[in-house]
C-alpha positions as CSV (number, residue, x, y, z in Angstrom):
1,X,115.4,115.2,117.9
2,X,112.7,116.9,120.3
3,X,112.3,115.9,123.3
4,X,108.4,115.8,124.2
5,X,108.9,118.3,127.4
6,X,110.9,121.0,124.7
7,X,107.6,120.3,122.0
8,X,105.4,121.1,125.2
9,X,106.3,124.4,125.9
10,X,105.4,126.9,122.7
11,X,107.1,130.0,123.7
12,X,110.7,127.9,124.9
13,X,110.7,125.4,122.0
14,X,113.9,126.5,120.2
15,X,115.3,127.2,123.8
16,X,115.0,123.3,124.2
17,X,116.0,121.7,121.1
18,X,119.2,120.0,122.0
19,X,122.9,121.5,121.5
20,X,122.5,119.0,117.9
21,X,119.2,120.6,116.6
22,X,119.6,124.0,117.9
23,X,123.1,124.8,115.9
24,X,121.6,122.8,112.6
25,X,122.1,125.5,110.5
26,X,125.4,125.4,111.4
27,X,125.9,121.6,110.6
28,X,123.8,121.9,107.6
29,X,126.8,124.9,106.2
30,X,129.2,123.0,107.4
31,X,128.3,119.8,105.2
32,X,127.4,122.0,102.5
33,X,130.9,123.5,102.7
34,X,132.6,120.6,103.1
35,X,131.3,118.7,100.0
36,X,132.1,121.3,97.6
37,X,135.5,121.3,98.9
38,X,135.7,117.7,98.6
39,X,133.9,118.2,95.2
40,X,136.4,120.9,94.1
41,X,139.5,119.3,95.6
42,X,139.1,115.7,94.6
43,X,137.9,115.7,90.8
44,X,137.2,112.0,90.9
45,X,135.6,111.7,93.7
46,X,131.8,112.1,92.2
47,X,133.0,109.6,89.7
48,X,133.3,107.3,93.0
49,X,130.6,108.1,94.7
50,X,128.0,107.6,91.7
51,X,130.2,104.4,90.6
52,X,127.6,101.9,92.4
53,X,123.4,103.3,92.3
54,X,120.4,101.8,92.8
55,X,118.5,102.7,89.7
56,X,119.9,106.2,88.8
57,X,120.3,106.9,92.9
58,X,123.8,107.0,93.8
59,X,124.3,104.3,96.5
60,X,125.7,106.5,99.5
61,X,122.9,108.7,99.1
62,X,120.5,106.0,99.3
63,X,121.9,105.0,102.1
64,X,122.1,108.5,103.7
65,X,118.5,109.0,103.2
66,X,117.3,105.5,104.7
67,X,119.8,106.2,107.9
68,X,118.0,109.8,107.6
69,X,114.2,108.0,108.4
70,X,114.6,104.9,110.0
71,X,114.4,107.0,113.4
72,X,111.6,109.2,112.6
73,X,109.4,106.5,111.5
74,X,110.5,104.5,114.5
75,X,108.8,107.2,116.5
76,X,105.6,107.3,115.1
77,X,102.5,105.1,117.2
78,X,101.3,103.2,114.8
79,X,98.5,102.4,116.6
80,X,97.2,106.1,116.6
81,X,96.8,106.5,112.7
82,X,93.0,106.0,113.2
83,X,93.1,109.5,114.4
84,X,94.5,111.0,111.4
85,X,92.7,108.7,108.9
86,X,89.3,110.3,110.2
87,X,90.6,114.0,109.7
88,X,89.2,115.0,106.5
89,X,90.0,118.4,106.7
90,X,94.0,117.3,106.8
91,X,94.0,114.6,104.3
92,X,91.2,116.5,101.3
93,X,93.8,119.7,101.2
94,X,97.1,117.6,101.2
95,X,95.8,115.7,98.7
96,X,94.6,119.3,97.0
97,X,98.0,121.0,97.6
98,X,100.2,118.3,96.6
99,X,99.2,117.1,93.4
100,X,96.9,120.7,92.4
101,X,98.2,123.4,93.2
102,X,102.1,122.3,93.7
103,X,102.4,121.0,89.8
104,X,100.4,123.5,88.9
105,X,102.4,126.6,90.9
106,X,105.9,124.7,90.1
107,X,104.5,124.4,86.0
108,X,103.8,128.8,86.2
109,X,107.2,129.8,87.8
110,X,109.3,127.7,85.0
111,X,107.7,129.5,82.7
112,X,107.8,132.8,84.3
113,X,111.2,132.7,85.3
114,X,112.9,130.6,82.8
115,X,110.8,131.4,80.0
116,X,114.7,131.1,77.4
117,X,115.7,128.0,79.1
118,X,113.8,124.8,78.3
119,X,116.2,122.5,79.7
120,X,116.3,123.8,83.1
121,X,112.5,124.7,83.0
122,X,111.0,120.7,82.4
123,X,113.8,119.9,85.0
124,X,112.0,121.9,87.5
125,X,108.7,121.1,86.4
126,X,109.8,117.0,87.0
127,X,110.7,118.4,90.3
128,X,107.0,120.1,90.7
129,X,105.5,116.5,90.4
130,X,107.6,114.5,92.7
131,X,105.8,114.6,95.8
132,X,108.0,114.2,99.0
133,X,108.5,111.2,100.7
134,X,111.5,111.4,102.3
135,X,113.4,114.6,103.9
136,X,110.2,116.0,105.0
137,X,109.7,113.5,108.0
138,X,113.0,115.1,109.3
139,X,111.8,119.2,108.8
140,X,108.5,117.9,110.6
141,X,109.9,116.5,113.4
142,X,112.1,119.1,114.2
143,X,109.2,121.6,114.0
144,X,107.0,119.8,116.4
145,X,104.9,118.5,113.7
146,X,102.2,115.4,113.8
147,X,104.4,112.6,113.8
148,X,101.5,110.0,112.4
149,X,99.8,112.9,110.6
150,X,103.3,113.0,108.2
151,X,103.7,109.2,108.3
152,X,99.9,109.0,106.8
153,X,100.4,112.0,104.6
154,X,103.9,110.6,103.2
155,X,102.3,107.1,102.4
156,X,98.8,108.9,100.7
157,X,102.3,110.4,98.6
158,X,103.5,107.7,97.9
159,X,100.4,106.0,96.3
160,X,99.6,109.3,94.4
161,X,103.3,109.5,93.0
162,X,102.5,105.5,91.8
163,X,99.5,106.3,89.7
164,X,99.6,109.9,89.4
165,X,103.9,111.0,87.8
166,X,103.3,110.0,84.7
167,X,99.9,110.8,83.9
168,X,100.8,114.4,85.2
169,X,103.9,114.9,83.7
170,X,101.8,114.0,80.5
171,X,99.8,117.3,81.2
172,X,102.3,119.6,82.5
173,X,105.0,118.9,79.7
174,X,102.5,117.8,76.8
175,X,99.0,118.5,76.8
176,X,99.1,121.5,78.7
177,X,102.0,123.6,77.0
178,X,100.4,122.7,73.4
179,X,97.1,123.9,74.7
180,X,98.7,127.5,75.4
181,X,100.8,127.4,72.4
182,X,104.3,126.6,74.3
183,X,107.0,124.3,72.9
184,X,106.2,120.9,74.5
185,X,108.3,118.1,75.5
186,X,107.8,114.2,76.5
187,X,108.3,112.6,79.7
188,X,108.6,108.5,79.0
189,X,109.2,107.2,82.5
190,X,107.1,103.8,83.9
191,X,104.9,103.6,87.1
192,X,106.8,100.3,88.2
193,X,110.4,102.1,88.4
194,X,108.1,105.0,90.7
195,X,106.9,102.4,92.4
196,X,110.5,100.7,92.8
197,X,111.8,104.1,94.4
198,X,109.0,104.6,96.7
199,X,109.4,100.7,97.9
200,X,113.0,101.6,98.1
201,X,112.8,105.0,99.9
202,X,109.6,104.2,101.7
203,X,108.9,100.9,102.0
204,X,112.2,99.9,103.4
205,X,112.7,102.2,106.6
206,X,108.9,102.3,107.0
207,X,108.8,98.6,107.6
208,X,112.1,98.9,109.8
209,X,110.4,101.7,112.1
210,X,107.4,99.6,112.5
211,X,109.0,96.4,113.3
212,X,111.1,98.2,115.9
213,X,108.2,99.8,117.5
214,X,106.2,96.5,117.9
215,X,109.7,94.5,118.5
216,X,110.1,96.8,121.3
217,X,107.0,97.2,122.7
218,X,106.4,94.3,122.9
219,X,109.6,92.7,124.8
220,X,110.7,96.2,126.8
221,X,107.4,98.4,127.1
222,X,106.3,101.6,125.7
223,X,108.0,103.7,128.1
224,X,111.3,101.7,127.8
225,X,111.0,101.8,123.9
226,X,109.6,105.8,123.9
227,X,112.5,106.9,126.8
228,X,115.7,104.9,126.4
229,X,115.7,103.3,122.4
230,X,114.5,106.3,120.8
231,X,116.9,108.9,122.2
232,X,119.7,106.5,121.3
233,X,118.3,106.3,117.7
234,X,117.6,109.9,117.5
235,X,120.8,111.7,116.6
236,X,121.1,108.8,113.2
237,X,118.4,110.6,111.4
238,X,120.5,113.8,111.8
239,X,123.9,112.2,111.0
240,X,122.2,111.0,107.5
241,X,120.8,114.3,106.5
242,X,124.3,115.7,107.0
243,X,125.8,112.9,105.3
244,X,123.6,113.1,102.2
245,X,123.4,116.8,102.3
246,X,127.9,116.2,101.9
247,X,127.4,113.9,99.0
248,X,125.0,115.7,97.1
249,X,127.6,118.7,97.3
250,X,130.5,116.6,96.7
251,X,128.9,114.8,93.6
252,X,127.8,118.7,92.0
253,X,130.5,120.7,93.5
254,X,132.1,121.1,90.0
255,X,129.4,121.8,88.4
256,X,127.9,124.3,91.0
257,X,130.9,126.4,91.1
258,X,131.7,126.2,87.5
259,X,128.2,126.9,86.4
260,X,126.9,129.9,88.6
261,X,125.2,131.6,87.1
262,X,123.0,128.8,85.7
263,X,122.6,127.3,89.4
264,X,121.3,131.1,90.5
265,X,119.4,130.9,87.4
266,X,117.0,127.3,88.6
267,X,117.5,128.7,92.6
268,X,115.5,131.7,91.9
269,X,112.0,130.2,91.0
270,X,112.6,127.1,93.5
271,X,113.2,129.9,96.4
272,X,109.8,131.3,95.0
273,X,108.0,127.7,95.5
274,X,109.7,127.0,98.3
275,X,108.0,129.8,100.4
276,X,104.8,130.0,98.6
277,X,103.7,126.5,98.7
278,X,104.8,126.4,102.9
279,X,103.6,130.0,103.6
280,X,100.1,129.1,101.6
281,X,99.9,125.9,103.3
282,X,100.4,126.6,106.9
283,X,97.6,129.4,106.4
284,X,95.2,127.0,105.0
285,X,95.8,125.0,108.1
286,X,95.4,127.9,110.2
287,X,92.2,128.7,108.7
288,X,90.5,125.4,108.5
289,X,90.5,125.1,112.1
290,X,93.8,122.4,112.3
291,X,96.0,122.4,115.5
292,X,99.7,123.7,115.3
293,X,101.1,120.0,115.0
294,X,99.2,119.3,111.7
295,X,99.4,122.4,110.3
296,X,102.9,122.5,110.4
297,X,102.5,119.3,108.5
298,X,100.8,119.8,106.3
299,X,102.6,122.6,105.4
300,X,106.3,120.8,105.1
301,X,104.5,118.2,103.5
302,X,103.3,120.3,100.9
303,X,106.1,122.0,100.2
304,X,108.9,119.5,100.2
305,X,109.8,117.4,97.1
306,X,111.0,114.1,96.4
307,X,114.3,115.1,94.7
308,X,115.6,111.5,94.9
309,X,113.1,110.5,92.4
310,X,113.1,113.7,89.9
311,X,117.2,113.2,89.8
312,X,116.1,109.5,89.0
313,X,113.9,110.6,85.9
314,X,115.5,112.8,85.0
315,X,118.8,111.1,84.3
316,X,117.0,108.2,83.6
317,X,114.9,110.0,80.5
318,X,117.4,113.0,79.5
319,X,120.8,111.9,80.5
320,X,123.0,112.4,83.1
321,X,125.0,116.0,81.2
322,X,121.3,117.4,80.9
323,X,120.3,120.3,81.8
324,X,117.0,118.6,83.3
325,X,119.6,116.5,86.0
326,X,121.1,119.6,86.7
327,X,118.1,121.1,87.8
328,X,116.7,118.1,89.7
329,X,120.1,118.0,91.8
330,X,119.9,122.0,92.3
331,X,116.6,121.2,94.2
332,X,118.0,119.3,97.1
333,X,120.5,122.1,97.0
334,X,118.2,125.2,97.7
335,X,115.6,123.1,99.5
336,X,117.7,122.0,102.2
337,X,118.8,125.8,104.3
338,X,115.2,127.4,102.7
339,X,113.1,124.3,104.4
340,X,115.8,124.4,107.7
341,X,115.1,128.1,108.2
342,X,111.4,127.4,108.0
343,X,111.5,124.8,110.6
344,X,112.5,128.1,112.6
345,X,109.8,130.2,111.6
346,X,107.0,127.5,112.1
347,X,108.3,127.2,116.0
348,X,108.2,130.7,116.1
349,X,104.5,131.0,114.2
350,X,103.4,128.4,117.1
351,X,102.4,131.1,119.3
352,X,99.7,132.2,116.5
353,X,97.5,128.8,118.1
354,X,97.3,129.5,121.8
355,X,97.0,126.3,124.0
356,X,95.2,124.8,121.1
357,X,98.8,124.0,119.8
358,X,98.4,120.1,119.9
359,X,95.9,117.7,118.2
360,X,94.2,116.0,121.1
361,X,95.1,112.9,121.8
């Protein structure tokens, strides 16, 4: 991942990713490509891979997306969360933009854009509510982001998606479509098996980074831990993302290629989200004054979504053949190379904050 001389300098920061984050595009097609292949070529190979689960998660993506955090969470200092605990200003509109205005804009483009297809529409509103908790710590570490700022934002998630999922998807897929006269439908799904995914997805690399940090700290030194353990960690949290980025291809690849139109059909107000909810969110950063670093997290925290737990619900409460699971899984899909090439435009939009680019610390 960054190194802190390449996040130092704003106008060379892409110049100094490493040779490994520089060409992620690259890897990021190339895993794409290669799990549809392996999709298309072996036909019982998603049968395999979704064989053994925890819950409805498919085990090797579970696995994928723990490898995928454990470094980035191992990075964070823990004991500098005081300073983002005391920023208002960051935590009152993350709280605003993920659980107003991201439901809420998610809820308007399913019924804009896929106004004849009901399936596909609640699939994308269950996709709306699940907050991000996961994938997000990787797109804000590779844009320079506030690595406590997202640790802090993912957890204030986390508790939200606990005691906030069903209560919303009540609203957005009940009470709110019968108040405008739309066709409604239910969302059963229980805040312990949330709560089960978030200790799962959360809980378990969260404790690992932290135990490493303090482990390491404490028996090597900060700059031992910070200069040799970390960049021999680093390169895991990119080898999961491409490794779950191949499975999620390779379990859908048949029903991606076979169902095109259908897949373009969900992209299209996904691509829409995708860029309004980061392009509205890095400028409500800008303008209330935040530093480059927590802007940019705010704004990938905003605009990612948990797609491990709406392909969980959804499978869990419509079936696995639904349309609703096929949306969920086309989410990962178009979030993926949309939130990658975004990484690249927040390094570039860096120069917008001057020296002020950094929080002080």
């Amino acid at each position: 991942m960054l190194s802190p001389h390449a996040a130092a300098k704003s106008p060379a920061v892409i110049a100094g990713l490493s040779t490994l984050d520089r060409l992620l595009p690259v890897w990021i097609g190339a895993a794409m490509a290669a799990g549809l292949l392996l999709g298309r070529l072996l036909p019982g190979l998603d049968t395999a891979l979704d064989a053994v689960k925890i819950g409805q998660i498919s085990l090797p993506i579970a696995l994928g997306l723990l490898l995928m955090m454990y470094p980035v969470l191992a990075k964070v200092r823990y004991d500098r969360l005081d300073t983002v605990t005391g920023d208002r200003r960051l935590l009152l509109s993350s709280l605003v933009l993920n659980w107003i205005v991201g439901p809420a804009l998610m809820f308007a483009l399913a019924w804009a854009l896929l106004p004849d297809l009901p399936e596909y529409r609640t699939g994308l509103i269950i996709v709306g509510l699940a907050r991000c908790i996961a994938m997000v710590l990787i797109w804000n570490d590779l844009a320079c982001g506030d690595r406590e700022a997202a640790a802090v934002l993912v957890a204030l998630n986390s508790v939200f998606q606990v005691v906030a999922f069903g209560a919303l998807g009540w609203f957005y897929l009940e009470l709110l479509p019968g108040l405008l006269g739309l066709p409604e439908a239910a969302l059963d799904v229980s805040a312990w098996d949330i709560a089960w995914y978030v200790l799962i997805f959360l809980g378990i690399p969260l404790a690992a980074g932290y135990a490493s940090r303090k482990i390491g700290e404490r028996t090597r030194g900060r700059d031992w831990y910070e200069q040799r353990f970390l960049p021999r960690i680093g390169p895991i949290a990119l080898y999961g993302l491409l490794f779950t980025i191949v499975i999620l291809f390779a379990l859908q690849g048949h029903t991606i290629t076979e169902r095109p139109l259908d897949v373009a059909r969900i992209a299209l107000p996904l691509l829409a989200y995708f860029f309004l909810m980061w392009g509205g969110s890095f400028l409500t950063g800008r303008a209330i004054g935040l530093p480059y670093d927590r802007t940019t997290t705010l704004a990938f925290t905003a605009a990612g979504n948990n797609f491990e737990l709406a392909i969980a619900v959804a499978v869990g409460v419509f079936g696995v053949t639904s349309g609703q699971a096929l949306a969920g899984v086309v989410g990962p899909l178009i979030e993926v190379p949309v939130l990658v090439a975004l990484v690249y435009v927040s390094l570039w939009g860096r120069r917008l904050f001057g020296k002020e680019s950094t929080h002080a610390r």
